[in-house]
N, C-alpha and C positions, 0 to 999 in steps of 0.2 A: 775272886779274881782268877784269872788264866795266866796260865806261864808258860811263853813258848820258848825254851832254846832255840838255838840260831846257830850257823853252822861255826859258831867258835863259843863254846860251851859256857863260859862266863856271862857272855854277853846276852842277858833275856830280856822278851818282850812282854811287857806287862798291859795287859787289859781287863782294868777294873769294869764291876756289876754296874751296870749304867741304868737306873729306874725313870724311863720318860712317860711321858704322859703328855695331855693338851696344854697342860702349864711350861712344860721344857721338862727337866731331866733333874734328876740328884742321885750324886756317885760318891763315894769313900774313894779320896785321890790318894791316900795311905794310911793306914790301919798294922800298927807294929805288930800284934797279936798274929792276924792274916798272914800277913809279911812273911815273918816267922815261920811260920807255919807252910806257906808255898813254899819259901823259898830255900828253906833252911839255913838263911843266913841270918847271923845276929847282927843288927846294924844300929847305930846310935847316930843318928843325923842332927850337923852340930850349928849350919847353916842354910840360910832357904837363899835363891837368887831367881833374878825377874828378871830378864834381857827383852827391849821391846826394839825389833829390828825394822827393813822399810823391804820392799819386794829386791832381790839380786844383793843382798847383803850375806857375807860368810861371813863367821865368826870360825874361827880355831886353823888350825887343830891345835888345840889345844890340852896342858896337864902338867902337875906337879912334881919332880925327883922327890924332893923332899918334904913330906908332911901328904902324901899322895890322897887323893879324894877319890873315895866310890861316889858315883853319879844316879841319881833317879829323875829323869828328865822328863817333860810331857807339855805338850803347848796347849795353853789357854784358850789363844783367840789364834787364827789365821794355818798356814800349814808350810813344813820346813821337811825337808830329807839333811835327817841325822843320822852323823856317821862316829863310828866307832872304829878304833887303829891299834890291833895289838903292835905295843912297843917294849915289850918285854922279849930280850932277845935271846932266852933261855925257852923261848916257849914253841912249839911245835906251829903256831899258829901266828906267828910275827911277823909283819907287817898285812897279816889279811886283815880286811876290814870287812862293816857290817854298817850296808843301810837300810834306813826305814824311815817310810813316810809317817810323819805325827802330826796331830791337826786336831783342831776342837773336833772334829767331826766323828775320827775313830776311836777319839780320847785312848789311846795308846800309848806306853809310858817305858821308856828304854831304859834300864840298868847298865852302866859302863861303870867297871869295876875298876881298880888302880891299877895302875901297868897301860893304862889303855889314853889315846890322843882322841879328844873331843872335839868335834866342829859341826854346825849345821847352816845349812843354807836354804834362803827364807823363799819361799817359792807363791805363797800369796803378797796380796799389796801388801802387807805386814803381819805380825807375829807374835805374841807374847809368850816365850819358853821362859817355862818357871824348872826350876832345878834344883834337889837338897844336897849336900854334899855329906861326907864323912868329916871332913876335916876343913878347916877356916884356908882359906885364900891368904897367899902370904906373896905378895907382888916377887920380891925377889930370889922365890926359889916356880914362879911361873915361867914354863918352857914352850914354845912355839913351834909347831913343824908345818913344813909345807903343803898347803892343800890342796894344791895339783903334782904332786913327785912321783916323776912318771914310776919310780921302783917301788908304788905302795899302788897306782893305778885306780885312784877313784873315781868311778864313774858319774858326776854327778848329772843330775837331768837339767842344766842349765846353758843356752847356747852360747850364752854371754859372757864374758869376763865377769865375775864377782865383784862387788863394792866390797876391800877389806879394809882394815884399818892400817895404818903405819905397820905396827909390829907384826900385825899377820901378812904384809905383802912383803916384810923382809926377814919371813920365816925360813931357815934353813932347811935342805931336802937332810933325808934320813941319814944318807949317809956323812952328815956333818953335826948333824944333831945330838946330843946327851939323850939317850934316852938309858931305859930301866935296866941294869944289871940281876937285879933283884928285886923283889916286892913284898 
């Protein structure tokens, strides 16, 4: 596997040994040992998630205060620009973010560590992002930020307004937001 840092040091891009052939392709989507070994983080992932979305659908930004989840992200089927939000406001690199195009096609796999607001928007007719987390989902400690807030500036490649849900269209900008004091 390849590991690229990104211009905010946490945040790496991962792309696994892809073996194709006339039949299609077989890849190791995670392998603890390897893992390890790139990356030098010891990680125990404790939940897998499958978001199947439709073309102009955002999800997030989203992330936990309490029981906070490192992220390993990568899409199945279709192709999304995920973005990544430092909200750790101890940190040198807060509120920059990090996007990158994921898609069955580069099989590319983004790490968003804790501290950090998650969201992706779906840019084929649809998408399946599979995601493992550190930590279980616990609805009432899930926090929402806004995913156009002009003072975090993400540029997505979409001309449209986004399809969000209820809670992500009445997501608060940063500056009204909870976010990480500490991590």
């Amino acid at each position: 596997m390849q590991i690229t840092k990104t211009k905010i040091p946490e945040i790496l891009i991962i792309e696994p040994k892809v073996h194709s052939d006339d039949r299609g392709f077989f890849m190791e989507s995670f392998n603890q040992k390897v893992w390890q070994e790139a990356t030098g983080l010891q990680t125990t992932f404790v939940q897998d998630n499958h978001s199947h979305s439709h073309q102009g659908v955002l999800r997030g930004l989203h992330y936990q205060l309490k029981q906070p989840q490192d992220k390993l992200v990568r899409v199945a089927q279709g192709e999304v620009f995920d973005v990544a939000v430092d909200l750790r406001r101890f940190s040198s690199t807060f509120k920059n973010w990090i996007g990158v195009m994921l898609s069955d096609k580069n099989k590319r796999q983004l790490w968003v560590p804790k501290g950090f607001g998650h969201g992706f928007l779906v840019l084929s007719s649809s998408a399946d992002v599979l995601y493992k987390t550190t930590d279980y989902y616990v609805p009432e400690f899930a926090c929402c930020l806004n995913w156009n807030d002009p003072d975090i500036g993400i540029e997505w490649p979409w001309q449209e307004h986004p399809i969000l849900s209820e809670k992500d269209a009445a997501a608060p900008r940063l500056l009204s937001a909870q976010i990480f004091e500490q991590v």
